[in-house]
Phi, psi and omega in degrees: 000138191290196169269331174259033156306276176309311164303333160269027185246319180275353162323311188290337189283300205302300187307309191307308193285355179260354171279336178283341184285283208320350190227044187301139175267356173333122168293167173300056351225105151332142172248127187246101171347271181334320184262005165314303216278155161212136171267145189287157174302142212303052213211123179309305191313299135027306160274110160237160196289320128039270157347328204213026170214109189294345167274337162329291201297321203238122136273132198202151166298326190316319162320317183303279197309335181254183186226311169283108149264154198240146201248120180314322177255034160206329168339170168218192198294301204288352183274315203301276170015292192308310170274030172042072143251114188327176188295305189289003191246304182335295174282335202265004171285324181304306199283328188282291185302305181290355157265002171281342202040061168092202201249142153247003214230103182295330172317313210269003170281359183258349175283356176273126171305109196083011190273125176298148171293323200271339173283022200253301184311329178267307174257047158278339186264324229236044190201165165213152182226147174223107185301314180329319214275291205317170205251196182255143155230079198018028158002309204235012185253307208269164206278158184282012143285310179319317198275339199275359191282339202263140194317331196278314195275159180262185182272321178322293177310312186283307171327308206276341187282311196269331184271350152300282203286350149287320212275347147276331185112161161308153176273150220240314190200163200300273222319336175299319233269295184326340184281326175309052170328333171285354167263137176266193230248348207248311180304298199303332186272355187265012202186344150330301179260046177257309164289333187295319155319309174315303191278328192307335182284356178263000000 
């Protein structure tokens, strides 16, 4: 084999093996949600919109494919729809978000029961969430029926939030909430920026 033989046998091996990388089926490097998100500090100030809108933070193709994003707290079933999410995912994202009295959170769409990873995964591109949007959730108006409507509280947690406000008085600032031992720690944290809403009307 000559010398310019060779050089062109390994030119063809060298093209060959990067044509062959280039058209690799390697799935993509995973996104680990969780360390995007940092929950913010127990502070009104603290939500800012900024925070909560995962597409900025993140480039990616996937990111690429879409185009329509949808604002999670003000849709109705035909905007979900629209992203060919069935009737039944639509609605229980519509019933979830009015008993949360909205999402502050891309997250809290995994608090709903049984909700698929890949419609978790579409409208992570295809939303926006804004905590500024969300309601209060009347800590010191409503009643412990009242209070058991919203997903985060037990019928436990709400007796004790009302039997704290006779025997103290209104709750004043998140820090009240820390005296209710019997509430843990995951709830208070769930459910902060609800409460942050709460003191923010004084």
């Amino acid at each position: 084999m000559t010398h310019e033989m060779k050089i062109s046998l390994v030119l063809w091996l060298t093209l060959f093996f990067l044509g062959f990388l280039g058209k690799s089926n390697l799935p993509e490097p995973e996104i680990n949600i969780n360390a995007v998100y940092k929950h913010p500090d127990s502070t009104a100030a603290a939500y800012t919109d900024e925070m909560y809108y995962p597409q900025s933070s993140i480039k990616s193709n996937n990111e690429k494919k879409f185009t329509k994003k949808i604002n999670l707290n003000f849709c109705d079933t035909s905007e979900l729809r629209s992203l060919y999410i069935n009737s039944r995912w639509a609605n229980k994202i519509i019933e979830f978000r009015t008993a949360l009295g909205g999402y502050y959170h891309i997250n809290q769409l995994m608090d709903i029961y049984g909700f698929p990873e890949f419609l978790f995964e579409k409208l992570y591109y295809q939303s926006i969430i804004s905590p500024s949007e969300i309601s209060a959730l009347g800590i010191n108006e409503k009643s412990e029926i009242e209070l058991m409507l919203h997903p985060y509280l037990t019928k436990k947690d709400c007796h004790t939030i009302v039997s704290y406000r006779r025997e103290h008085g209104p709750f004043s600032s998140l820090n009240d909430i820390y005296q209710i031992k019997t509430i843990d720690s995951i709830t208070i944290k769930k459910i902060e920026p609800y409460l942050a809403k709460d003191f923010l009307k004084k």
